[in-house]
C-alpha positions as CSV (number, residue, x, y, z in Angstrom):
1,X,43.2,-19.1,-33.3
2,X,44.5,-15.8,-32.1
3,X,43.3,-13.4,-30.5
4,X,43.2,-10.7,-33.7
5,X,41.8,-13.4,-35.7
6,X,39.2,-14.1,-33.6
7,X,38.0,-10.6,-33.7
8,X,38.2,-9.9,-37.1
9,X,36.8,-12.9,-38.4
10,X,33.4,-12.6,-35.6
11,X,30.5,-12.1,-37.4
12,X,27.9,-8.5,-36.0
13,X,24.4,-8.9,-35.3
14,X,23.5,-7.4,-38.8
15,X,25.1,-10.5,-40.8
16,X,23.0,-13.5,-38.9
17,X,20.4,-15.2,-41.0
18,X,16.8,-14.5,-40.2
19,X,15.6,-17.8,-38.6
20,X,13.5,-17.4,-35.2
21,X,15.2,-18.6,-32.1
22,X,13.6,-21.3,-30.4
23,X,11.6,-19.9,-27.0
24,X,13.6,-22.3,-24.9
25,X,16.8,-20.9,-26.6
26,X,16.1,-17.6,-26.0
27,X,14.9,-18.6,-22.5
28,X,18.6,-20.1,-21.8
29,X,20.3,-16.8,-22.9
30,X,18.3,-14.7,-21.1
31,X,18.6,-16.6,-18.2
32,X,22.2,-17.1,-18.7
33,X,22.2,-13.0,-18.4
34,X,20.6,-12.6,-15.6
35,X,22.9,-14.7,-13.8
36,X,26.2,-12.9,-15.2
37,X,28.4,-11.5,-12.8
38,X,28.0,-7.8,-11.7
39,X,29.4,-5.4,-9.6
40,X,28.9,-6.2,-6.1
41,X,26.7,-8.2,-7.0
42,X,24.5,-5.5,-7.7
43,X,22.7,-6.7,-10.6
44,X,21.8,-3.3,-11.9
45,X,21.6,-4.0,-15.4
46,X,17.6,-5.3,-16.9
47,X,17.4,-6.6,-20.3
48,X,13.5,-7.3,-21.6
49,X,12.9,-9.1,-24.9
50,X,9.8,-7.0,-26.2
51,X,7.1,-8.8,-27.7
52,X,4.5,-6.8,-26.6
53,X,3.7,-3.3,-25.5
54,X,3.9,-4.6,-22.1
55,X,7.1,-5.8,-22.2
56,X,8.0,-1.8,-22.7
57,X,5.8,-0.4,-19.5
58,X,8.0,-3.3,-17.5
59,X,11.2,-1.9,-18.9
60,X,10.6,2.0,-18.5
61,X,9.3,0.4,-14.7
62,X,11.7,-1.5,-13.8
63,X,14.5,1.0,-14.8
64,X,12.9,3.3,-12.4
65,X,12.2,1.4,-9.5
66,X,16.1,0.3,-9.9
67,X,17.4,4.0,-9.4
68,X,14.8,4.2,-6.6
69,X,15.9,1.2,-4.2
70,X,19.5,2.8,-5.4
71,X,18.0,5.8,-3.0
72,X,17.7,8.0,-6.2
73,X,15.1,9.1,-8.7
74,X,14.5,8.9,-12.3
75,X,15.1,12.4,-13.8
76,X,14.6,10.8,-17.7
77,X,15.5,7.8,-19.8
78,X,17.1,7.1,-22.7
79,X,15.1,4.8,-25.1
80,X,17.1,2.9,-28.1
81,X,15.0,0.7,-30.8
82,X,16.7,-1.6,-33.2
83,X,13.3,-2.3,-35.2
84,X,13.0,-5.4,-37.4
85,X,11.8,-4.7,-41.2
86,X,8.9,-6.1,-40.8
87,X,7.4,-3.4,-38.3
88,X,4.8,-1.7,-39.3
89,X,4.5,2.1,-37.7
90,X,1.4,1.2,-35.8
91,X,2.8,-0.6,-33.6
92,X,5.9,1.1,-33.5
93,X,3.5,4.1,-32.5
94,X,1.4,1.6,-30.1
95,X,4.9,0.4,-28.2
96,X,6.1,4.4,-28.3
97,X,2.7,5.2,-26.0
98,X,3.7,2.4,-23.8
99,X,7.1,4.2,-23.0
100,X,5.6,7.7,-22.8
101,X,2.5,6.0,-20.5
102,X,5.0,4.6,-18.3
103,X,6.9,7.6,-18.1
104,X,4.5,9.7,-17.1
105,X,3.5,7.2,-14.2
106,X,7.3,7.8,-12.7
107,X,6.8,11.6,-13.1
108,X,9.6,11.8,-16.0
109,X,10.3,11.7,-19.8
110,X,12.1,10.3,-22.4
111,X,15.0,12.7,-22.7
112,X,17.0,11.1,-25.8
113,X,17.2,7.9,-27.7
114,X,18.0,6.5,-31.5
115,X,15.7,4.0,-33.7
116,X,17.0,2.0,-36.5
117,X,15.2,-0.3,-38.7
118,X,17.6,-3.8,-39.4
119,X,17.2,-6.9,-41.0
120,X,19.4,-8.2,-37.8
121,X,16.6,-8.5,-35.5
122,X,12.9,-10.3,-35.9
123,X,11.7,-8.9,-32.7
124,X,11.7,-4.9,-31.3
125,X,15.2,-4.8,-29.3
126,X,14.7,-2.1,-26.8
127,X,17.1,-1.0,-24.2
128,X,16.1,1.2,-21.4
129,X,18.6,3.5,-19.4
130,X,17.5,6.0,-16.4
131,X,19.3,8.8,-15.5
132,X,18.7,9.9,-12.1
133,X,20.1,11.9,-8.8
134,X,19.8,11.6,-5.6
135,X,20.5,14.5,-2.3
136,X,21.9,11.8,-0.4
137,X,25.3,11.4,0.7
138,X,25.7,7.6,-1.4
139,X,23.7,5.0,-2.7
140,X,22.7,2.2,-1.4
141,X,24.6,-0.9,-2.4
142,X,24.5,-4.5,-0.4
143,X,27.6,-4.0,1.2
144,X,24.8,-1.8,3.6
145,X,23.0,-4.7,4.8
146,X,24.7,-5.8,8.3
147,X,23.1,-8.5,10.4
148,X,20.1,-8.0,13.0
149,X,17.8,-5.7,10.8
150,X,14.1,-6.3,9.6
151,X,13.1,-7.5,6.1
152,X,10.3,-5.8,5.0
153,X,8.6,-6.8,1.5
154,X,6.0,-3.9,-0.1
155,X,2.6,-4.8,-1.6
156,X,3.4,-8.4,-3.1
157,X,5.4,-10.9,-4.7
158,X,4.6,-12.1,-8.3
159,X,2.8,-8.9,-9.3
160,X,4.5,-8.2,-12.4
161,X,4.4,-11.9,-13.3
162,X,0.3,-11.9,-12.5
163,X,-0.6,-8.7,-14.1
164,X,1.4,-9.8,-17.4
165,X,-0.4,-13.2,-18.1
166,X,-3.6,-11.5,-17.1
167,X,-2.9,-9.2,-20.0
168,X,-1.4,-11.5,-22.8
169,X,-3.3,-15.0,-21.9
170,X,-6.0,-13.7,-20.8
171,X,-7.8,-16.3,-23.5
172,X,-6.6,-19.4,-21.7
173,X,-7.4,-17.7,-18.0
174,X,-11.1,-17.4,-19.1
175,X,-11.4,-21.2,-19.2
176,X,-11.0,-21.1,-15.1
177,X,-11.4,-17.5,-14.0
178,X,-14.3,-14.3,-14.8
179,X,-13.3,-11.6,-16.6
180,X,-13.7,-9.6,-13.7
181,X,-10.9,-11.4,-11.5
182,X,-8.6,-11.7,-14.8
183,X,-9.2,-7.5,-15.1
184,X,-8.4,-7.3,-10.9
185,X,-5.3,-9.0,-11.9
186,X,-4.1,-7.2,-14.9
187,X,-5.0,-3.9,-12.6
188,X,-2.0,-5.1,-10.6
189,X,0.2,-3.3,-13.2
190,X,-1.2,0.5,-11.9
191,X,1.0,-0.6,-8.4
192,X,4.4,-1.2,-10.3
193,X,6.1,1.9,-9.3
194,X,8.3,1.6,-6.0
195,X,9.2,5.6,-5.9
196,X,7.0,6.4,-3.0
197,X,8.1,3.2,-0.5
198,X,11.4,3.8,-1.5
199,X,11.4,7.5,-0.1
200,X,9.5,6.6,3.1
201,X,12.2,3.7,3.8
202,X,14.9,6.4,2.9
203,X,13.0,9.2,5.1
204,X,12.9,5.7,8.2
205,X,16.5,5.3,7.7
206,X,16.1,1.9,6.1
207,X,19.7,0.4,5.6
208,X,19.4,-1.1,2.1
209,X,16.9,-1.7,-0.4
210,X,16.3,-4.1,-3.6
211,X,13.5,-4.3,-6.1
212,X,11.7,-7.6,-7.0
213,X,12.1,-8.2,-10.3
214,X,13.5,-11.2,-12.0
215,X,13.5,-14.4,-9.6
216,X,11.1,-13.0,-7.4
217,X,11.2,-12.5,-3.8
218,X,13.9,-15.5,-3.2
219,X,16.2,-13.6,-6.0
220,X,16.0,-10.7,-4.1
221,X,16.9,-12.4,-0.6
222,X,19.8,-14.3,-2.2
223,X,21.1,-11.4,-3.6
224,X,21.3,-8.9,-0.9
225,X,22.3,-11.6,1.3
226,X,25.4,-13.0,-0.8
227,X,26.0,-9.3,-1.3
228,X,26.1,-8.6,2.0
229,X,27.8,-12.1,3.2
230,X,25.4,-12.6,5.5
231,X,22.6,-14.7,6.9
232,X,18.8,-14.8,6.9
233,X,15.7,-16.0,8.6
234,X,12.4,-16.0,6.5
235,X,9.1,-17.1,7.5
236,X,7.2,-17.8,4.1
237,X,3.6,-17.4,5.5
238,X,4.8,-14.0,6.3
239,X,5.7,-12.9,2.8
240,X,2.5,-10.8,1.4
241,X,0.9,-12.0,-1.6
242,X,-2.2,-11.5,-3.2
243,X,-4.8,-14.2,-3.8
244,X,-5.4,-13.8,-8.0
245,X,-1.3,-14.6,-7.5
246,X,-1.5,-17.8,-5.7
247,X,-4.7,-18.8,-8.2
248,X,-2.8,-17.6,-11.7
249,X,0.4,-19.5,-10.8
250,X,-1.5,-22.4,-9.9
251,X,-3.4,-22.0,-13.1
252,X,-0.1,-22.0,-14.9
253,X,1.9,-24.2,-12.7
254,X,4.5,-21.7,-11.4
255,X,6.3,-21.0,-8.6
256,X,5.8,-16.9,-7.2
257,X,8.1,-17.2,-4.9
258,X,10.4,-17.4,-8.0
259,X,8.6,-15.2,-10.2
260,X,9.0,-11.6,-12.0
261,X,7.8,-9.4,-9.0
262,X,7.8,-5.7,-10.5
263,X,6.1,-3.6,-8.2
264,X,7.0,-5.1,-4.4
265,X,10.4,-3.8,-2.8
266,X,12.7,-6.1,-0.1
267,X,13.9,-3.5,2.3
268,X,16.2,-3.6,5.2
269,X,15.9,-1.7,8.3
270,X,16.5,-1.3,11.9
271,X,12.4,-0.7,12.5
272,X,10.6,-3.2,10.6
273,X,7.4,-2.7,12.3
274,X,7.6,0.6,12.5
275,X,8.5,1.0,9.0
276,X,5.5,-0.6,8.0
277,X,3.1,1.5,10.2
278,X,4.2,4.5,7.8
279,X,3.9,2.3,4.6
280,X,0.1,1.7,6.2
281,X,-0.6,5.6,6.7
282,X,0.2,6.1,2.8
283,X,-2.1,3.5,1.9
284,X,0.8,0.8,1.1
285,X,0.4,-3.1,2.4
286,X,3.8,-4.2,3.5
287,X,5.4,-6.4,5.8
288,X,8.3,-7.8,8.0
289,X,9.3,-11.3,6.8
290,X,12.0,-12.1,9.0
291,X,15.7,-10.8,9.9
292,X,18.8,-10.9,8.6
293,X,21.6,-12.7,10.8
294,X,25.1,-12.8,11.2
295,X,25.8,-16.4,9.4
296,X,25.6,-17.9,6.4
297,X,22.5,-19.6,7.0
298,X,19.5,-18.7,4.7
299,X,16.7,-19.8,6.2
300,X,13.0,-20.3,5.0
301,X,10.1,-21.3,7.6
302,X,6.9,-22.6,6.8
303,X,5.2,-23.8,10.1
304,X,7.9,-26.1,12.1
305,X,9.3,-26.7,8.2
306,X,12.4,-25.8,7.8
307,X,14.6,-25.2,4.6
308,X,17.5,-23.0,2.9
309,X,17.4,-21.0,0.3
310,X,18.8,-21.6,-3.0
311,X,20.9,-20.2,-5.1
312,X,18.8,-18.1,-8.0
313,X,16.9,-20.2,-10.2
314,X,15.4,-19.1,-14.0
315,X,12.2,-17.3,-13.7
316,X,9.6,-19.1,-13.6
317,X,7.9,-16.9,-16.1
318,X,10.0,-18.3,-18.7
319,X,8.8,-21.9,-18.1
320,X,5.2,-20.1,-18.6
321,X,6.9,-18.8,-22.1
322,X,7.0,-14.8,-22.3
């Protein structure tokens, strides 16, 4: 086949049949995605499959938190819908104050957009895009990240993972947990935002920054470490995380070390310790997990353990089943 006949004979979104796609299917792709090859391995791009409302707040969130380890801010975002037929406008209204709630959380607006209604989707498809701007000279990328700094890691790992199943199977928690430790959970949402570390770690001099967001906290180290083409030394028992996390995932069966973390942020910096005495006089729990080295070695300690990191792995949300 050539290559003209191969695109005019491709078939668009809008002429697939309407049959759902199997969860582990979907699962695949979207992994598959995540995984795609970026610039610098920057991995800037998030893709969400919205099912629920809260699928939306984690896309407006984690747009934002993106342009914020970047060293920018979020000065609006564009919000497209491809709405299936189906829809009815209640919940097109219930997801719309989902985006405007989360909006409002990052101190910005949707600015611009377009909705359609098609028969080529079964399921809201909703991409997010932040415009932002920063007064800095660049923006941080992983090529920033030299060897002998801190790692410091913000708040927790597996929040965004936590506070998502203790919102949407909240049924199935209530055979093991109260409803007031499922609600403590889902409360873990209100901490999603990273805009106010990310300035104090700019304002330290940190070097480099990434959000935790899909693979967790051993995405992020791999990825600002292959980046960076350079080493690291991690001690596990140091990396923060709260104990409705370790609980849920054991409920579930999960991994949060590998697990959607919206709402904690890896940072580099000269100062670890010092960075995280100013994160403590704002009120925000962080701390230094290890160093980065000049090797190739990734290394993860637990006790006198001793293992490497690998490469990233499929959210272990997904085995859970979004």
């Amino acid at each position: 086949m050539d290559f003209k006949t191969l695109c005019t004979g491709c078939r668009t979104y809008r002429r697939f049949t309407q049959e759902k796609i199997a969860p582990e299917v979907l699962d695949e792709l979207m992994d598959n995605v995540r995984i795609a090859n970026s610039a610098m391995n920057g991995q800037v791009l998030r893709y969400v499959l919205v099912k629920d409302p809260e699928d939306a707040v984690l896309a407006v969130c984690r747009v934002c938190n993106s342009v914020a380890a970047a060293g920018a801010s979020a000065k609006g975002v564009l919000v497209s819908l491809m709405l299936p037929e189906a829809m009815e406008e209640k919940d097109l209204k219930e997801l719309m104050r989902a985006v405007d709630g989360a909006c409002v959380r990052y101190g910005t607006a949707v600015i611009g957009g377009h909705t359609e209604v098609t028969d080529g989707v079964l399921y809201p498809v909703l991409t997010v895009t932040a415009a932002g701007g920063t007064t800095r000279a660049g923006l941080f990328d992983p090529s920033c990240v030299t060897a002998d700094l801190d790692l410091v890691v913000t708040k927790g790992i597996a929040l965004g993972a936590v506070s998502y199943l203790a919102k949407t199977r909240r049924d199935e928690l209530l055979t093991r947990f109260s409803p007031g430790f499922i609600h403590g959970a889902a409360d873990f949402s209100e901490d999603y935002s990273v805009c106010r570390e990310a300035e104090i770690a700019i304002e330290h001099g940190a070097a480099a920054m990434q959000d935790l967001s899909e693979g967790g906290i051993f995405g992020a180290l791999w990825e600002m470490a292959d980046g960076a083409g350079i080493g690291l030394d991690v001690a596990l028992k140091r990396i923060p995380i709260q104990q409705e996390t370790v609980e849920i995932c054991e409920f579930f069966g999960v991994n949060p070390y590998q697990m959607l973390s919206t709402g904690a942020l890896l940072i580099a910096a000269a100062d670890g310790e010092g960075l995280v005495q100013k994160m403590a006089l704002e009120g925000i729990p962080s701390a230094v997990i290890g160093r980065t080295t000049s090797g190739k070695e990734r290394i993860l300690r637990n006790g006198e353990e001793v293992r490497y990191l690998d490469k990233p792995q499929m959210d272990e949300m997904y085995r859970v089943g979004r």
